[in-house]
C-alpha positions in Angstrom: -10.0 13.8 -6.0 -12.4 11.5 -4.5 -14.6 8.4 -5.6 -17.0 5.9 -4.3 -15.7 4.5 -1.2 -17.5 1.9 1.2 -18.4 -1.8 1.2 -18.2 -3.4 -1.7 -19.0 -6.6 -2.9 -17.1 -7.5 -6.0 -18.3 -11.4 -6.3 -20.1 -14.1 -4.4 -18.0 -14.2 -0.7 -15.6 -11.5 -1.8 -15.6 -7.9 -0.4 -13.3 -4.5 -1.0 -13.8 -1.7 1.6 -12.7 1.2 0.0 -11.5 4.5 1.2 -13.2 7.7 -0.6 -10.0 9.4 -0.4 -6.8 7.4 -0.4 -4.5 9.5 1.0 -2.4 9.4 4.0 -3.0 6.3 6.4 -6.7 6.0 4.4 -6.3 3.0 2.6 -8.3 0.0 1.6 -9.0 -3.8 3.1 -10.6 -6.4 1.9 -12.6 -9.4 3.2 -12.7 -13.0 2.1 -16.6 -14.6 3.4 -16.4 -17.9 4.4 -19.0 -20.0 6.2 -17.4 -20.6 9.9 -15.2 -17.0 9.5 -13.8 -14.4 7.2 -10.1 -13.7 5.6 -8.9 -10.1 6.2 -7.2 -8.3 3.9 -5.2 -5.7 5.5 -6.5 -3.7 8.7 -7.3 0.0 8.7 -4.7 2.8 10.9 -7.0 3.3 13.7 -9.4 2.3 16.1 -11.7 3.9 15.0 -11.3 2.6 11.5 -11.1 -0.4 12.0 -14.2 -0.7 14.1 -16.5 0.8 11.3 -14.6 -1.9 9.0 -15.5 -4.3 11.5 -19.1 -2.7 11.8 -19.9 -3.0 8.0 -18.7 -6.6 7.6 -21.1 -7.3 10.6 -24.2 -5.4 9.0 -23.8 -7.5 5.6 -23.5 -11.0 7.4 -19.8 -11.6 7.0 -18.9 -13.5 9.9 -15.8 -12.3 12.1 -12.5 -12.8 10.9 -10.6 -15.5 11.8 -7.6 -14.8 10.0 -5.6 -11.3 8.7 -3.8 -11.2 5.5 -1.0 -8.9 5.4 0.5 -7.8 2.0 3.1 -5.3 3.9 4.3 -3.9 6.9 3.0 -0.4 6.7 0.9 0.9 9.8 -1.8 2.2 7.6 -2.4 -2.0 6.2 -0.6 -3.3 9.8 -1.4 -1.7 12.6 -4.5 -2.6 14.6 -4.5 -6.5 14.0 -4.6 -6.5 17.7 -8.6 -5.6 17.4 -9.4 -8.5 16.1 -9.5 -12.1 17.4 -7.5 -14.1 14.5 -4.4 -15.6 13.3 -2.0 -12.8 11.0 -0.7 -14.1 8.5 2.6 -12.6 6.7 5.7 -12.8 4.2 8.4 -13.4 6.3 10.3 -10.4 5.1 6.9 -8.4 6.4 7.0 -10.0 9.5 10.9 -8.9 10.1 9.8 -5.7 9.5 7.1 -5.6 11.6 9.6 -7.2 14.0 12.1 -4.8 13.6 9.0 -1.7 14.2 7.9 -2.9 17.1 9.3 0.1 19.2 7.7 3.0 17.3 4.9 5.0 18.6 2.7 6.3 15.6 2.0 9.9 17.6 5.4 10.7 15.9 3.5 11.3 12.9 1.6 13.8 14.7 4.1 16.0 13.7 3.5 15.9 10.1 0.1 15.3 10.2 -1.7 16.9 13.1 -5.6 16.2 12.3 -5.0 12.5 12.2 -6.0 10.2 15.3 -3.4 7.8 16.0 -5.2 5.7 18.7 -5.0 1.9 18.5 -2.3 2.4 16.6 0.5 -0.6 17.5 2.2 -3.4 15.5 1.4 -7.3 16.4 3.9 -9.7 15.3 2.0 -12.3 12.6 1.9 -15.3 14.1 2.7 -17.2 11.3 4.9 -16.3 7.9 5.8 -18.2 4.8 9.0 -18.0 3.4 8.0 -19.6 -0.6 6.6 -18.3 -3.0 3.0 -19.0 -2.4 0.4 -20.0 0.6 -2.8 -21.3 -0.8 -5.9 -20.5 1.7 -9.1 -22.7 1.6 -11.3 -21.5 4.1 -14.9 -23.8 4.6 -17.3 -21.4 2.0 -14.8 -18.3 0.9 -13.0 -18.6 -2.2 -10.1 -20.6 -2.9 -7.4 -17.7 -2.5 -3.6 -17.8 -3.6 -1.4 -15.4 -1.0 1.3 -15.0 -3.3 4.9 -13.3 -2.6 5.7 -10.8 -5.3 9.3 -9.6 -4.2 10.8 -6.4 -3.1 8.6 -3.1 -4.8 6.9 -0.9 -2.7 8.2 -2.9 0.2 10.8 -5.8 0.5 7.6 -8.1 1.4 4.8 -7.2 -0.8 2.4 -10.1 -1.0 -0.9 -10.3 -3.4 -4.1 -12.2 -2.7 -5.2 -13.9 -5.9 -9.1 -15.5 -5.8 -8.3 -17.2 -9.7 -11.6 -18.2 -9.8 -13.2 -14.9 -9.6 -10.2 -13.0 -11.3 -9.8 -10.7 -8.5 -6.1 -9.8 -7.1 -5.8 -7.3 -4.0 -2.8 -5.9 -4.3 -1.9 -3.8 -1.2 0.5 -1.0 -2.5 1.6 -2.7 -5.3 -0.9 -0.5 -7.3 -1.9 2.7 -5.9 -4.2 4.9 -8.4 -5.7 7.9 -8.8 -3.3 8.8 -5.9 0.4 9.0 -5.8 3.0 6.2 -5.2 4.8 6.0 -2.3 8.1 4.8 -2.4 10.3 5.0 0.7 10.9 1.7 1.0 10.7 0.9 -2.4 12.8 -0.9 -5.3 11.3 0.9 -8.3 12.4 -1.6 -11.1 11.5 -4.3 -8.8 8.3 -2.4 -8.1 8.0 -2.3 -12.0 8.8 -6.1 -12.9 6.0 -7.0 -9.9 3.5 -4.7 -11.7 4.3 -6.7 -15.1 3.6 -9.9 -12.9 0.4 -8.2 -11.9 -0.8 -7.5 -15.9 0.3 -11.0 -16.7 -1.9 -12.6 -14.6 -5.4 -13.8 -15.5 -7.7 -11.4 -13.4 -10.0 -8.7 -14.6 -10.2 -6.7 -10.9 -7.6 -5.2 -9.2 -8.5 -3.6 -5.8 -5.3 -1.4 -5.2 -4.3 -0.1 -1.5 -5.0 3.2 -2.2 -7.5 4.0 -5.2 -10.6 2.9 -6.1 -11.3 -0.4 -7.5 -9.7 -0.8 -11.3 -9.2 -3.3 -14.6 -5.6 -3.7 -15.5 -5.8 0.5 -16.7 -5.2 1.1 -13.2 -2.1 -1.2 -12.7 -0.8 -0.2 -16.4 -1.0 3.8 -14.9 0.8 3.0 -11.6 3.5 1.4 -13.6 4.1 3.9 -15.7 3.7 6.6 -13.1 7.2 4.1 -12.0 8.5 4.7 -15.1 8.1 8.4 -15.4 9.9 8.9 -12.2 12.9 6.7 -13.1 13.0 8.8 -16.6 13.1 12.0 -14.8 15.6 10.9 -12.1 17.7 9.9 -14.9 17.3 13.3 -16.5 18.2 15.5 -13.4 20.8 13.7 -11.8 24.3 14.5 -11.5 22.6 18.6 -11.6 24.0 19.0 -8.1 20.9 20.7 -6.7 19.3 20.1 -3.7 16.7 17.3 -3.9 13.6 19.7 -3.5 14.6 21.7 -6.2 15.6 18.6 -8.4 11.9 17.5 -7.7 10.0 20.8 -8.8 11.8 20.4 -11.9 10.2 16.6 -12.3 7.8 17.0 -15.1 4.5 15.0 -13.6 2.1 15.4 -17.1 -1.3 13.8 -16.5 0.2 12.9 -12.9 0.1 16.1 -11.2 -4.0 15.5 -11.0 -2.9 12.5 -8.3 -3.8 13.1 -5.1 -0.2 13.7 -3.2 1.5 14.7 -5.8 3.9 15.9 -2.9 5.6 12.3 -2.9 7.7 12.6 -6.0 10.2 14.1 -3.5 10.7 10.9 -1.6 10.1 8.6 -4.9 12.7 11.1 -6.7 15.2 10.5 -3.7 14.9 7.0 -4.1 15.3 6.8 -7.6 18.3 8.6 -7.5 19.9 6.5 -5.1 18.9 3.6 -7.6 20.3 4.7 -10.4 23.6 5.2 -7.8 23.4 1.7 -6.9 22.1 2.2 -3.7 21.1 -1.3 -2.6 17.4 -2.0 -2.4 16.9 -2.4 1.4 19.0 1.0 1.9 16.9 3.4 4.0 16.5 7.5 3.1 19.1 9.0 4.1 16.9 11.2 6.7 13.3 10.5 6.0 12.5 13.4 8.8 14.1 15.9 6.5 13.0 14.3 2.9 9.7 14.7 4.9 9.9 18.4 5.6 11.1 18.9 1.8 7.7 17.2 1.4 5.8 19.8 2.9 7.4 22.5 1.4 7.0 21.4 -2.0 3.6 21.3 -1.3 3.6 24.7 -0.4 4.9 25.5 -3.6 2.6 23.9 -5.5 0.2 25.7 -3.5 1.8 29.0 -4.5 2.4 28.4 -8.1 -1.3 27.5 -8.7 
């Protein structure tokens, strides 16, 4: 499942690049054009990325960024702020887990996914976090732009950047579409009540961290995407079984056409330890083992057609 990905410009000083794809590590950024420098919104996996992010701004006259955005730690919206000459900006929760990932070296994914290019891939600490609710940015010529904390969902620091005059919210992970949730880190009825925050709000286009650009359709399916899972975890637990066969028995409907579809294992996990009480900030059990589970449900899907 692809779409239209690229530069976008979405209003006057506002800019979504979107990945065609979505998947693994390909996720989206956005740009805030002001008339000394730009607002970042998130920074691509790679070097290489990242420079043709960079590239694109530079061919459309956005000036170089001057400040980085983060809405949460993950490496695929994290890593590579080092490329760029600018302030990052964070939650603080994001920027204790960013703290607290300082030692990892991203070719450890190479094991699960081998074609991917991992160079430039490294953490920066922000160098600056708020601990409220809210930071309002005002930037000489970019829109006035709300970075607002939304609590713990897909991580314990997801932050949205809200322009209210333009009705425009990126929302990092918050809303993935077209492609499947990930939610190792997740609180999935926090990750629910933020998504009700997000459909509250007075905005009319959402650019989502994975996914192409969407109305409130798009955050209304990733909700109940969130939903579905906690039904079916409810439904299967207590059946003993072991958690890959609990997930081929996780009936997906329309959302077996999402790209990764593979990821209900991890979401089911966590929803299960949920519904057990589990505290939010709990890890997986053994994420390298719910990740192999992963890739054999994928081979099964692959099998059963």
């Amino acid at each position: 499942m692809k779409w239209r990905g690229g530069f976008t410009r979405l209003a006057e000083g506002v800019y979504a690049y979107i990945d065609p794809e979505g998947t693994w590590f390909k996720s989206n950024s956005g740009l805030l054009a002001g008339d000394e420098y730009s607002a970042l919104i998130d920074t691509q996996y790679n070097a290489v990325r990242m420079q043709r992010l960079l590239a694109a701004a530079g061919e459309r006259g956005v000036k170089e960024p001057r400040l980085v955005l983060l809405t949460h730690h993950h490496g695929d919206h994290a890593w590579t702020t080092h490329m760029v000459d600018a302030a990052v900006l964070a939650h603080e929760s994001t920027a204790r887990m960013i703290e607290s990932m300082l030692g990892l070296d991203p070719s450890m994914y190479k094991a699960l996914f081998p074609d991917l290019d991992f160079t430039g891939a490294r953490y920066r600490v922000p160098d600056a976090a708020f601990t409220g609710e809210k930071l309002v940015l005002r930037a000489p010529g970019a829109p006035r732009a709300e970075f607002i904390h939304v609590g713990h969902g897909h991580t314990p620091g997801d932050s949205i950047v809200y322009l209210p005059g333009e009705k425009i919210v990126f929302t990092g992970d918050l809303v993935f579409y077209r492609v499947t949730p990930l939610a190792i880190d997740a609180h999935i009825s926090g990750w629910i009540e933020a998504l009700e925050k997000l459909l509250d709000m007075d905005a009319e286009t959402y650019v989502p961290g994975h996914g192409p650009v969407t109305g409130k359709e798009g955050v209304r399916e990733a909700k109940e995407y969130l939903e579905l899972v906690l039904k079916e975890a409810e439904r299967i637990a207590g059946s003993g079984e072991d958690l890959l066969e609990m997930a081929k028995k996780v009936r997906l409907g329309r959302f077996a056409e999402w790209g990764d579809p593979e990821r209900i294992v991890p979401n089911l996990e966590r929803a299960l330890m949920e519904l057990s009480g589990a505290p939010p900030g709990q890890p997986l059990p053994n994420i390298m083992e719910t990740a192999m589970k992963m890739i054999q449900y994928k081979r099964w899907l692959q099998r059963s057609g």
